[in-house]
Backbone atoms as SQL, in Angstrom:
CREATE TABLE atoms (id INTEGER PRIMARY KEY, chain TEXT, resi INTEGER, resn TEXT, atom TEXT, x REAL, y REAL, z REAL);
INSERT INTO atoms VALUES
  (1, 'A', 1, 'UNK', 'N', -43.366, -1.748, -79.838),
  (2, 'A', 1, 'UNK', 'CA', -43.023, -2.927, -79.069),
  (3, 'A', 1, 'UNK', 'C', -43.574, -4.151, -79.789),
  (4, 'A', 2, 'UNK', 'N', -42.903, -5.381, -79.598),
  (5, 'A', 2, 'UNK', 'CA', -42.834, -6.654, -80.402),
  (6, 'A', 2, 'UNK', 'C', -44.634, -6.793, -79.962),
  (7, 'A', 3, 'UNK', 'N', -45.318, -7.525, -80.540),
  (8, 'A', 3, 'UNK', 'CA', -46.559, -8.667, -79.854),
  (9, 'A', 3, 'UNK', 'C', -45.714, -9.510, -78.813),
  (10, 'A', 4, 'UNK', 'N', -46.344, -9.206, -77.741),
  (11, 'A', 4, 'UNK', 'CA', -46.586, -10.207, -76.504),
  (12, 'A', 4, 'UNK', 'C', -47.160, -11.700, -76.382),
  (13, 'A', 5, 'UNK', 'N', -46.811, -12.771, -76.736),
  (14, 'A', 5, 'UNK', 'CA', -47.420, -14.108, -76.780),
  (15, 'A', 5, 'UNK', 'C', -46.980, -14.973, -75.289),
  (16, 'A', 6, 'UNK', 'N', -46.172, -14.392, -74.733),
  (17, 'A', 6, 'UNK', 'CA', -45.490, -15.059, -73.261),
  (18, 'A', 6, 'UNK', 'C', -46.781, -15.450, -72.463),
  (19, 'A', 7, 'UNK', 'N', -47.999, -15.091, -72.722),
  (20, 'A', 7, 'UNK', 'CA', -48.853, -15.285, -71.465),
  (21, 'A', 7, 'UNK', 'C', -49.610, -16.436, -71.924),
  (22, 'A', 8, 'UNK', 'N', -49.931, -16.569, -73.070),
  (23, 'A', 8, 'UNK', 'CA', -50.748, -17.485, -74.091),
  (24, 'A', 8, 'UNK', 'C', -49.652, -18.801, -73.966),
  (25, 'A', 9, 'UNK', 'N', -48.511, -18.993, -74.207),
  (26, 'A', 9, 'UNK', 'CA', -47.324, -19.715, -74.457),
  (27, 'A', 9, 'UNK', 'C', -47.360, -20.459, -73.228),
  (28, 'A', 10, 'UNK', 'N', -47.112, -19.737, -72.008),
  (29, 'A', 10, 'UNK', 'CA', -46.639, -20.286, -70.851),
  (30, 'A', 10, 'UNK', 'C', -48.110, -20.721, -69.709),
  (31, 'A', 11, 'UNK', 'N', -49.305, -20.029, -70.114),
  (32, 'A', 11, 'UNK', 'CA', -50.334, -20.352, -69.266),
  (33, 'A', 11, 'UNK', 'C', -52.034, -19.938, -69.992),
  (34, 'A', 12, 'UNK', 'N', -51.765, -20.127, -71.455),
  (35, 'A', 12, 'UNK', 'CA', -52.787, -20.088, -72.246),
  (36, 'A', 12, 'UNK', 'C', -54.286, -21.125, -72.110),
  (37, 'A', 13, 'UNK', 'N', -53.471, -22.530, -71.918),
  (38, 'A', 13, 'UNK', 'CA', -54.501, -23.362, -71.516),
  (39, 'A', 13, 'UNK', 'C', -55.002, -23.351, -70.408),
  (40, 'A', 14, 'UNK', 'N', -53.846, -23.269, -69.018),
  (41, 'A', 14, 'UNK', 'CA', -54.374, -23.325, -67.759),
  (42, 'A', 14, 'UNK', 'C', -54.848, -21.995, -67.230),
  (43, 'A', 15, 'UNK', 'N', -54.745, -20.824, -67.824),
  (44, 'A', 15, 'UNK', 'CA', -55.438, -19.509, -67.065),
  (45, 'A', 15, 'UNK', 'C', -55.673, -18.636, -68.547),
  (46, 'A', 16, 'UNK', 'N', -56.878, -19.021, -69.637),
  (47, 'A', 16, 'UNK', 'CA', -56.631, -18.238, -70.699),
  (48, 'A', 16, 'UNK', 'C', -57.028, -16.650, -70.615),
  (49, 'A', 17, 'UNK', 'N', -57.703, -16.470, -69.181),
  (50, 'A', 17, 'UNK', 'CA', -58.334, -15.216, -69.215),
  (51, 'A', 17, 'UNK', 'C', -56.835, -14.102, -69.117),
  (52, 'A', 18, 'UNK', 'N', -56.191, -14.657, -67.907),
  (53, 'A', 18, 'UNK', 'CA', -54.767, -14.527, -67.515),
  (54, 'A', 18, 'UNK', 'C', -54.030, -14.093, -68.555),
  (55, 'A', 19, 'UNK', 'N', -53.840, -14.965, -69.437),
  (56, 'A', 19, 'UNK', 'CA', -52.953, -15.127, -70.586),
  (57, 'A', 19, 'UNK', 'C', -53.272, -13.806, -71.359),
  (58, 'A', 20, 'UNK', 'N', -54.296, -13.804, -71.448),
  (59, 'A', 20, 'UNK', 'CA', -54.915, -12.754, -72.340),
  (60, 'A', 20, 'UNK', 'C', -54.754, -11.185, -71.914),
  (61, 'A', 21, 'UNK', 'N', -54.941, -11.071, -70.630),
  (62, 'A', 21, 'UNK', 'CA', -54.815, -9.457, -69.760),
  (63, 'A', 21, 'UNK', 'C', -53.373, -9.554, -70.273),
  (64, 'A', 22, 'UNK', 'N', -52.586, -10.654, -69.467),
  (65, 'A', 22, 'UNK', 'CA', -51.018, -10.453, -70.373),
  (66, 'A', 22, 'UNK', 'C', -50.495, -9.844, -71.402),
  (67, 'A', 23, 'UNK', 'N', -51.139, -10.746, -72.128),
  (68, 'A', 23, 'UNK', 'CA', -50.378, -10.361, -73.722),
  (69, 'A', 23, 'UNK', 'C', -50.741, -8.923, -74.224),
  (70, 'A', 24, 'UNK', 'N', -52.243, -8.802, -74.308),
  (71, 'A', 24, 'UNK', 'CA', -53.315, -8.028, -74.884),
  (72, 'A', 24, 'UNK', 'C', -53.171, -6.449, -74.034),
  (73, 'A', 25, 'UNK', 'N', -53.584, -6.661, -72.890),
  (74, 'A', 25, 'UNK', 'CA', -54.225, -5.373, -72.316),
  (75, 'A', 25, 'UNK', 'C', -52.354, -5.060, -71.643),
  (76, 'A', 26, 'UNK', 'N', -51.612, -5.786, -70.599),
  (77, 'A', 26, 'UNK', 'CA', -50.337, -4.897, -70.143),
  (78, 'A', 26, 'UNK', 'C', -49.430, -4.863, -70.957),
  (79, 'A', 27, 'UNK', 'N', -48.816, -5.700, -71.598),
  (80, 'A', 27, 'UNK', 'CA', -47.900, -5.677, -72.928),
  (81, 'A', 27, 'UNK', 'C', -48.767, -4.901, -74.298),
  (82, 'A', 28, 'UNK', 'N', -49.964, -4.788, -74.412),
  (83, 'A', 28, 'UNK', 'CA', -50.257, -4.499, -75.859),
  (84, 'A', 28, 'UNK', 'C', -50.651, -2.928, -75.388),
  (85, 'A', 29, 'UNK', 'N', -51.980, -2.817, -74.444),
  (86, 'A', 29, 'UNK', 'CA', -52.470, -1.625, -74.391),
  (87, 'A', 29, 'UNK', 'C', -51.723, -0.283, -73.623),
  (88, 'A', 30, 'UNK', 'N', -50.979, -0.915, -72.367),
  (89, 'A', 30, 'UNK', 'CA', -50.311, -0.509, -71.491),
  (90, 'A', 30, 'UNK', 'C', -49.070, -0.246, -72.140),
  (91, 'A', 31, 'UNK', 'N', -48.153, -1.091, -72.313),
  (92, 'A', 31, 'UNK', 'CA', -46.965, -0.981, -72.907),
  (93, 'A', 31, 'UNK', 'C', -46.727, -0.139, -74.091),
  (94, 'A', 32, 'UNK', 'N', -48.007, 0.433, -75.054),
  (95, 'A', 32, 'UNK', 'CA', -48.163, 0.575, -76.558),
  (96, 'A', 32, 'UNK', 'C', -48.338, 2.492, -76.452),
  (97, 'A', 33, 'UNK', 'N', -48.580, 2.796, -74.756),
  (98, 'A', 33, 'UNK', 'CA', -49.126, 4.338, -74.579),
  (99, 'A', 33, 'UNK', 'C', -47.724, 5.209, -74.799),
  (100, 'A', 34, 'UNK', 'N', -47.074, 4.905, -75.765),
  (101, 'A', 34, 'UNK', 'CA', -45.622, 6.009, -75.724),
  (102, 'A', 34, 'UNK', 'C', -45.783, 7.461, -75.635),
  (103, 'A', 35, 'UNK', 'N', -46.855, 7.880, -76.080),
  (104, 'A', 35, 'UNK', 'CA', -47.470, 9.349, -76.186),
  (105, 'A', 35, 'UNK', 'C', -47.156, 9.987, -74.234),
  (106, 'A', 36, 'UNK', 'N', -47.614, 9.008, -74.043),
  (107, 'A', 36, 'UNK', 'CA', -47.651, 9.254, -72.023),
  (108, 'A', 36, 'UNK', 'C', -46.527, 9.010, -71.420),
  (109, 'A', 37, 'UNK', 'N', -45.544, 7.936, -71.901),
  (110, 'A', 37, 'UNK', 'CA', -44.432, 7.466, -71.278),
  (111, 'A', 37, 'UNK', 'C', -44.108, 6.286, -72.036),
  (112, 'A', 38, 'UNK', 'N', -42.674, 6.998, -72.455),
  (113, 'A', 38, 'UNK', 'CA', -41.947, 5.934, -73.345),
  (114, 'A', 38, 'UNK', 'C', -41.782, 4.567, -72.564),
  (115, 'A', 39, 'UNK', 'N', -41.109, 3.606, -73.759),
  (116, 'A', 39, 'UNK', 'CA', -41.143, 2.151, -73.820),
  (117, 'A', 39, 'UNK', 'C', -39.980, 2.246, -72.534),
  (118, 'A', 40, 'UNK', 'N', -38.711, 2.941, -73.149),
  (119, 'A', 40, 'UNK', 'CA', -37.468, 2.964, -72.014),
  (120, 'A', 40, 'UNK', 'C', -37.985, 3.655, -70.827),
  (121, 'A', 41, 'UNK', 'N', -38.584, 4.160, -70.623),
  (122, 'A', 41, 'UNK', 'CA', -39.085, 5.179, -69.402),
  (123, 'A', 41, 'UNK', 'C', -40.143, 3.978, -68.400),
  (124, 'A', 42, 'UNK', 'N', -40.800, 3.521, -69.279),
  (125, 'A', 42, 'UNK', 'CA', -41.692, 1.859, -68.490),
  (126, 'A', 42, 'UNK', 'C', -40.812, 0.923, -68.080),
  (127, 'A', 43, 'UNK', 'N', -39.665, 0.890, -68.782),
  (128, 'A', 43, 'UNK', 'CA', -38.796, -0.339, -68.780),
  (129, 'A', 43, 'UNK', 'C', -38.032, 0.060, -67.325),
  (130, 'A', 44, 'UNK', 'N', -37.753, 1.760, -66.823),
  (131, 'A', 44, 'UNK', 'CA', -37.147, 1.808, -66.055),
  (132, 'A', 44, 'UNK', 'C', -37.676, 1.677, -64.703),
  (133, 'A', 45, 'UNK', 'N', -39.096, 2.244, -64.554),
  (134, 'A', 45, 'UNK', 'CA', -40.206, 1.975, -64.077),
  (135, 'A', 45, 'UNK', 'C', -40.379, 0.611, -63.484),
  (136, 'A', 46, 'UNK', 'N', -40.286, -0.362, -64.518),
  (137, 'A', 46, 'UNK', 'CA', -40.436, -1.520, -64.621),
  (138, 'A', 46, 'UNK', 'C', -39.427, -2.286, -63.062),
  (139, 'A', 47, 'UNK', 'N', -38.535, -1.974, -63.365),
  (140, 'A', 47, 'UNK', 'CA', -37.303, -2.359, -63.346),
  (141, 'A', 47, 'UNK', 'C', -37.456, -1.906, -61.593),
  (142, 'A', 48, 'UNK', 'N', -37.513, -1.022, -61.684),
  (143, 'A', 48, 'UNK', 'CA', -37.237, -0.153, -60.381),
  (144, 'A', 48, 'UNK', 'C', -38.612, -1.128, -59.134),
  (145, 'A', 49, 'UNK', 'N', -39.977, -1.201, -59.845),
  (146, 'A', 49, 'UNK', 'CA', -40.803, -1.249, -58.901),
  (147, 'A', 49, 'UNK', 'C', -40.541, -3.225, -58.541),
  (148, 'A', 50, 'UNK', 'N', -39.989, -3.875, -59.734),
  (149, 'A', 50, 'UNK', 'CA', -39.860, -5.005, -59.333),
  (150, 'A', 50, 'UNK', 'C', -38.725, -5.403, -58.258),
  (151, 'A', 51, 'UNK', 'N', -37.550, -4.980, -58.276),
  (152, 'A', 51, 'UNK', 'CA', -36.830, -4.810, -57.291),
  (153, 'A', 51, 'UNK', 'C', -37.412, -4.420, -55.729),
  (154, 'A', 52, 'UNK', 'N', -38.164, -3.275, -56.047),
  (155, 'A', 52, 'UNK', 'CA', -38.763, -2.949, -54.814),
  (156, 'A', 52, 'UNK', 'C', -39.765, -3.729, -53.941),
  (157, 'A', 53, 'UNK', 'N', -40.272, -4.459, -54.566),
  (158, 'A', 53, 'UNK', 'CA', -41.097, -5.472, -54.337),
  (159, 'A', 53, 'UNK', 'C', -40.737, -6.893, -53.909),
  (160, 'A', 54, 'UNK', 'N', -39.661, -7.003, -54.076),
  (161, 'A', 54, 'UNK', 'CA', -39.114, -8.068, -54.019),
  (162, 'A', 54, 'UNK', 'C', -39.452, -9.138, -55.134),
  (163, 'A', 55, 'UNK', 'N', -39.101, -8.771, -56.156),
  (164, 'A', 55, 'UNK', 'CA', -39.718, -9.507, -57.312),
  (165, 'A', 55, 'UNK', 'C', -38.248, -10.362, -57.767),
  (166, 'A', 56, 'UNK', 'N', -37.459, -11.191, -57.238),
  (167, 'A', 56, 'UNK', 'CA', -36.319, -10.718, -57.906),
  (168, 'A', 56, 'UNK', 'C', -35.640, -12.002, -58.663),
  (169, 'A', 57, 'UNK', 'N', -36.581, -12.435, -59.243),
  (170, 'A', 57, 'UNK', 'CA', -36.478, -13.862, -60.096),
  (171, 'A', 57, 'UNK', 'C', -36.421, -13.742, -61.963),
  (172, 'A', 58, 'UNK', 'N', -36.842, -14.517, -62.278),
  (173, 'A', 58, 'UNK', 'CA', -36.909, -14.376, -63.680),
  (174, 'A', 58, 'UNK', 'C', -37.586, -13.256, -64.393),
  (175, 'A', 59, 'UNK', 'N', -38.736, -12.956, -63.980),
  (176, 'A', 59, 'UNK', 'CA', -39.287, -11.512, -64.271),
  (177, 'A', 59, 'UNK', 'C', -38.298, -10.083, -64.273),
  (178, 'A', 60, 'UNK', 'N', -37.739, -10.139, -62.860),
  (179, 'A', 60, 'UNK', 'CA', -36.832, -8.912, -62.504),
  (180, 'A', 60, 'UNK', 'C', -35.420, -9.105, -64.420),
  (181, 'A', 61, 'UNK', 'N', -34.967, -10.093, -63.882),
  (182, 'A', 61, 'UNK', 'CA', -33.981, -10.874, -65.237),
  (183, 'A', 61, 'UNK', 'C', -34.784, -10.361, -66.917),
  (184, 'A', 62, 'UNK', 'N', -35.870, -10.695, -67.166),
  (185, 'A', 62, 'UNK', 'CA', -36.799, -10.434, -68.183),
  (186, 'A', 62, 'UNK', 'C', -36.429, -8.774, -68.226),
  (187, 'A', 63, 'UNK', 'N', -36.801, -7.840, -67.708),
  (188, 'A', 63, 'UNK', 'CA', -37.322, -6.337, -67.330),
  (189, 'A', 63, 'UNK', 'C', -35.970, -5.766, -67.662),
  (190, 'A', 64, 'UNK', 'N', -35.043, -6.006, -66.891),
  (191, 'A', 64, 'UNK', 'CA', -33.658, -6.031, -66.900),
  (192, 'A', 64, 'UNK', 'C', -33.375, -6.134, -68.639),
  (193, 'A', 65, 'UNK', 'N', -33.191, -7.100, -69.129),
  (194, 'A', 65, 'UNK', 'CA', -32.783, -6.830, -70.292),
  (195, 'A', 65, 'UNK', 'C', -33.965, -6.327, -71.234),
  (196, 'A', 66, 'UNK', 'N', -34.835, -5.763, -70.896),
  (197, 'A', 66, 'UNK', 'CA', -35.519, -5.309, -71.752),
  (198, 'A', 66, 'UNK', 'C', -35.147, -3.801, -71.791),
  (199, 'A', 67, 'UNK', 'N', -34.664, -3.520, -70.383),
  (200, 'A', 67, 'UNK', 'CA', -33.886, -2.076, -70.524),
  (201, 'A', 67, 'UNK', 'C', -32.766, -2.235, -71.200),
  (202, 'A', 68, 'UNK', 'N', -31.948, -3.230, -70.896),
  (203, 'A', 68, 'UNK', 'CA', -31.254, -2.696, -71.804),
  (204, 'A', 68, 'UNK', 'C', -31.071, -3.019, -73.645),
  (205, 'A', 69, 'UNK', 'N', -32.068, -3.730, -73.943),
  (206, 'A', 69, 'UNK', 'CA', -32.375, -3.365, -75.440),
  (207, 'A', 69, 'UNK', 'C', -33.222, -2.314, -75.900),
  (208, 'A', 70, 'UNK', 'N', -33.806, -1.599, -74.473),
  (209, 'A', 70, 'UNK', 'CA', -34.433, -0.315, -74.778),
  (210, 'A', 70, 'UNK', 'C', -33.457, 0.782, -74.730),
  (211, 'A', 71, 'UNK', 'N', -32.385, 0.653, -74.657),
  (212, 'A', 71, 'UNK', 'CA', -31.507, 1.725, -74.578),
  (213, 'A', 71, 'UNK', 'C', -30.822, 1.997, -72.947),
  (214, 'A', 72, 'UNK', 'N', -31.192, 1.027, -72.014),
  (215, 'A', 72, 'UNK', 'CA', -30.414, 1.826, -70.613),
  (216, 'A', 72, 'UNK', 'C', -29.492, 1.378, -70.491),
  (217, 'A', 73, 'UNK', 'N', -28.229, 2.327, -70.248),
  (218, 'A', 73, 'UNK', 'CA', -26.815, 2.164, -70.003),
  (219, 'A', 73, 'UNK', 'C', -26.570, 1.106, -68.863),
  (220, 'A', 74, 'UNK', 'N', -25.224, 0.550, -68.976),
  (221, 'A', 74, 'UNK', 'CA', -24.843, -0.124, -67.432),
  (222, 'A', 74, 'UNK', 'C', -24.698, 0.852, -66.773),
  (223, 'A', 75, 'UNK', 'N', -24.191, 2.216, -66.755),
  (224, 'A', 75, 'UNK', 'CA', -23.976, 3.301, -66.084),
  (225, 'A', 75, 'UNK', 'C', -25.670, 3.539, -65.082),
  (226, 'A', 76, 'UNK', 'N', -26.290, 4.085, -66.465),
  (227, 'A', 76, 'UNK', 'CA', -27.989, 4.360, -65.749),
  (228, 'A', 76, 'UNK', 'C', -28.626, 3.097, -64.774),
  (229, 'A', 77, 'UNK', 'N', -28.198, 1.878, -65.012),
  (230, 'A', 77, 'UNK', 'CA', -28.573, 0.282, -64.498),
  (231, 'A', 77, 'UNK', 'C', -28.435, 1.052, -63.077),
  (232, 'A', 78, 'UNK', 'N', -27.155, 0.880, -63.004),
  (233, 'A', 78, 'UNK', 'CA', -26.474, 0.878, -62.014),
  (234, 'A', 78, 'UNK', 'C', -26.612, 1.968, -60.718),
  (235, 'A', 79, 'UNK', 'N', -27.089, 3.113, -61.820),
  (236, 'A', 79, 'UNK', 'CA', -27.485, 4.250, -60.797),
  (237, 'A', 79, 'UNK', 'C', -28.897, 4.315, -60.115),
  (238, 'A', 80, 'UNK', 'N', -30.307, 3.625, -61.558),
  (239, 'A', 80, 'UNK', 'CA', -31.107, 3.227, -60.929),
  (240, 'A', 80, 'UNK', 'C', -30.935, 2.592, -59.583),
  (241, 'A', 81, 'UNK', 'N', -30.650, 1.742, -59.800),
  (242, 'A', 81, 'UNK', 'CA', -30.554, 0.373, -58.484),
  (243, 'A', 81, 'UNK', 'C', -30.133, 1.142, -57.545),
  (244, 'A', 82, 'UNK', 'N', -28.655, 1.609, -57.264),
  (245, 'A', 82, 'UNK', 'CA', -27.819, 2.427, -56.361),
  (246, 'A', 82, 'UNK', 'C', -29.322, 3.126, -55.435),
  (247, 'A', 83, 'UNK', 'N', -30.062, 4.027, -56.620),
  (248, 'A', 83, 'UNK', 'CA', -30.764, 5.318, -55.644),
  (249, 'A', 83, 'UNK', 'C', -31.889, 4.321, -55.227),
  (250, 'A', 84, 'UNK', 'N', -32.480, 3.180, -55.886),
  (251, 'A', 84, 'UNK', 'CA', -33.773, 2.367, -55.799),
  (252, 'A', 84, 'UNK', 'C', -32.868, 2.022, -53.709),
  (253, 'A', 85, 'UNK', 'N', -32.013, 1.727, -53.942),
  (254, 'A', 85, 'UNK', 'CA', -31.463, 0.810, -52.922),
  (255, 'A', 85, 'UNK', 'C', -31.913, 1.175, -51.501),
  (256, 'A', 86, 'UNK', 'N', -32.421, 2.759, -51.726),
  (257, 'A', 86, 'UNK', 'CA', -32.106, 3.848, -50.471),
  (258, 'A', 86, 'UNK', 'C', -33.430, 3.659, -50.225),
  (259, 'A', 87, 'UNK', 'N', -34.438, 3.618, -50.728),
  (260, 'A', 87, 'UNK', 'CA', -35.788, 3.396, -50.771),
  (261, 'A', 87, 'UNK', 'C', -37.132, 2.463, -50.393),
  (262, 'A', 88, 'UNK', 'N', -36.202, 1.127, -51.600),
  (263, 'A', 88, 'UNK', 'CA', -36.856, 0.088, -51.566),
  (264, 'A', 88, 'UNK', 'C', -36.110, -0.783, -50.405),
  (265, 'A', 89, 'UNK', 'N', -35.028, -1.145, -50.115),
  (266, 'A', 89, 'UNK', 'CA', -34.057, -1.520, -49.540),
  (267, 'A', 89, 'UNK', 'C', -32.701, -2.499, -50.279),
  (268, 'A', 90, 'UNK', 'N', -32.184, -1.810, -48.988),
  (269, 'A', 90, 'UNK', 'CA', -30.663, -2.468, -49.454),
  (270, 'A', 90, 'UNK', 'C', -30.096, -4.102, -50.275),
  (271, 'A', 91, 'UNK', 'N', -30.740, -4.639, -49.415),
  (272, 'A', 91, 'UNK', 'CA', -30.685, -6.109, -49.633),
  (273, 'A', 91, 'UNK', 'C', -31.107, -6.533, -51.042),
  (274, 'A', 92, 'UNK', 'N', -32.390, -5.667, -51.185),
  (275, 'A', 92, 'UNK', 'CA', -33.004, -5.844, -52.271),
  (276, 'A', 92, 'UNK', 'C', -32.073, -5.770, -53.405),
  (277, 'A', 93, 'UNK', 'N', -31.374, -4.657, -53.560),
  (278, 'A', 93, 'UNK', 'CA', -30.420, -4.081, -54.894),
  (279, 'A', 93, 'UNK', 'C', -29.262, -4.940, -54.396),
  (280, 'A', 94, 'UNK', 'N', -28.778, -5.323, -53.717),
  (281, 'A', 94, 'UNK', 'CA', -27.465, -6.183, -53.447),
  (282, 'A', 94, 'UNK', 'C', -28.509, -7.748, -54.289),
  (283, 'A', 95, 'UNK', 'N', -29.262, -8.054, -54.275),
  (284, 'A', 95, 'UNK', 'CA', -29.837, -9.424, -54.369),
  (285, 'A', 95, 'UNK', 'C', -30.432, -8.955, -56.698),
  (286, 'A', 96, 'UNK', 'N', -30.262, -7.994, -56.617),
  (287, 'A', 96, 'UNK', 'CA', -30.943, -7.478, -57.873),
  (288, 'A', 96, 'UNK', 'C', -29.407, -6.760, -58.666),
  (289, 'A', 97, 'UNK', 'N', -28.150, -6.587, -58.796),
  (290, 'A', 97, 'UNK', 'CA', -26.871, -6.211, -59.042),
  (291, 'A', 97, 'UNK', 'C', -26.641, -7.255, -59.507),
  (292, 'A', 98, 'UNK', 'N', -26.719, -8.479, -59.402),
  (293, 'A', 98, 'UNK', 'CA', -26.098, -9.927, -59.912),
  (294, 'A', 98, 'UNK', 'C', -26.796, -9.981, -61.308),
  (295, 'A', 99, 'UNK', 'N', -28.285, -10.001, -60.930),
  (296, 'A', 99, 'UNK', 'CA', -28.745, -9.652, -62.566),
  (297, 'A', 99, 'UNK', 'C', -28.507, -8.965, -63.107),
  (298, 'A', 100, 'UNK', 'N', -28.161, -7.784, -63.262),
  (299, 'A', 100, 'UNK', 'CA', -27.921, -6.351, -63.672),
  (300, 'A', 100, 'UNK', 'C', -26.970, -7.279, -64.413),
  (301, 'A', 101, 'UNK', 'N', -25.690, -6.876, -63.475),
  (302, 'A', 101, 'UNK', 'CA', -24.376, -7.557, -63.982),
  (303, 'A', 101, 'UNK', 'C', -24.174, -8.551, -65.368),
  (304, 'A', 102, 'UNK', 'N', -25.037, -9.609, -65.279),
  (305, 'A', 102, 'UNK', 'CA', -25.052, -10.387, -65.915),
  (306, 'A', 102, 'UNK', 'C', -25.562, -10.600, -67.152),
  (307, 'A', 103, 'UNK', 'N', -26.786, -9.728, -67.217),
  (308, 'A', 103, 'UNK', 'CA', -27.365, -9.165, -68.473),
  (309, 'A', 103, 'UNK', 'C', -26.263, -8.403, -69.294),
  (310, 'A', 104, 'UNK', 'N', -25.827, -7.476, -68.620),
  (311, 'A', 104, 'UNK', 'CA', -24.864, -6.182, -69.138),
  (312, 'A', 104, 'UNK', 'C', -23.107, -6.823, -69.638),
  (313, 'A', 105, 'UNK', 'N', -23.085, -7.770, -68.832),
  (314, 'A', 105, 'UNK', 'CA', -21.810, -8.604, -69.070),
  (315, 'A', 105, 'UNK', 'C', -22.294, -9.539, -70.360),
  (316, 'A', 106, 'UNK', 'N', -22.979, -10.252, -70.610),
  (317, 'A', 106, 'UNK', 'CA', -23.730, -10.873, -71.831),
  (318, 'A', 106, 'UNK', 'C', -23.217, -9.917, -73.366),
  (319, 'A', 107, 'UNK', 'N', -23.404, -9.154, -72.904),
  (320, 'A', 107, 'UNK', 'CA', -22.810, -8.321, -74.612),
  (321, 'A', 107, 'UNK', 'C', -21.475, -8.283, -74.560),
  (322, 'A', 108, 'UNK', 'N', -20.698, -8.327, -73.193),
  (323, 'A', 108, 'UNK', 'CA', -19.356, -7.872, -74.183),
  (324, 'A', 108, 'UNK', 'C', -18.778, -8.996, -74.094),
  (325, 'A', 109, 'UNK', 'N', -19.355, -10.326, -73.948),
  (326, 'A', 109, 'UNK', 'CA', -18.442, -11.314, -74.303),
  (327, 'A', 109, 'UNK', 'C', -18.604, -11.815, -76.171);
């Protein structure tokens, strides 16, 4: 996985401790354990618990295409979300499908 600088970039001066768990310890140390669970396998992870949470802004958007430059199909997107839907709730994946969509629509234009 690339180096992480998003936390340093966007809130380096005003929260450097912040910035730093960011980049360093969840993107570097966390993100870097492939031995335990691949990059695409976190990404789906990823993906799944932010939805569930109601996370469903630029982050969810971020996660989203990180699956799919990690390899997840619009097919798999789609099925994630579908089964996440039953779980986390409905609304949630109806409010989280627009991103999907839009990421996945981005390549084939």
């Amino acid at each position: 996985m690339a180096k992480v600088t998003a936390g340093r970039d966007e809130l380096g001066v005003f929260a450097p401790k912040f910035a730093e768990l960011n980049d360093d310890v969840l993107f570097g140390q966390v993100w870097s354990r492939e031995e335990q669970l691949s990059a695409r396998d976190r990404s789906i992870v990823t993906v799944t618990a932010l939805m569930a949470s109601g996370m469903l802004d630029n982050s969810l958007k971020f996660h989203l295409q990180n699956a799919k430059n990690l390899g997840v199909t619009q097919e798999e997107i789609v099925e994630i979300l579908t089964h996440a839907a039953f779980y986390a709730g409905w609304s949630k994946a109806w409010a989280a499908f627009p991103m999907a969509k839009e990421v996945w629509e981005e390549a084939a234009k």
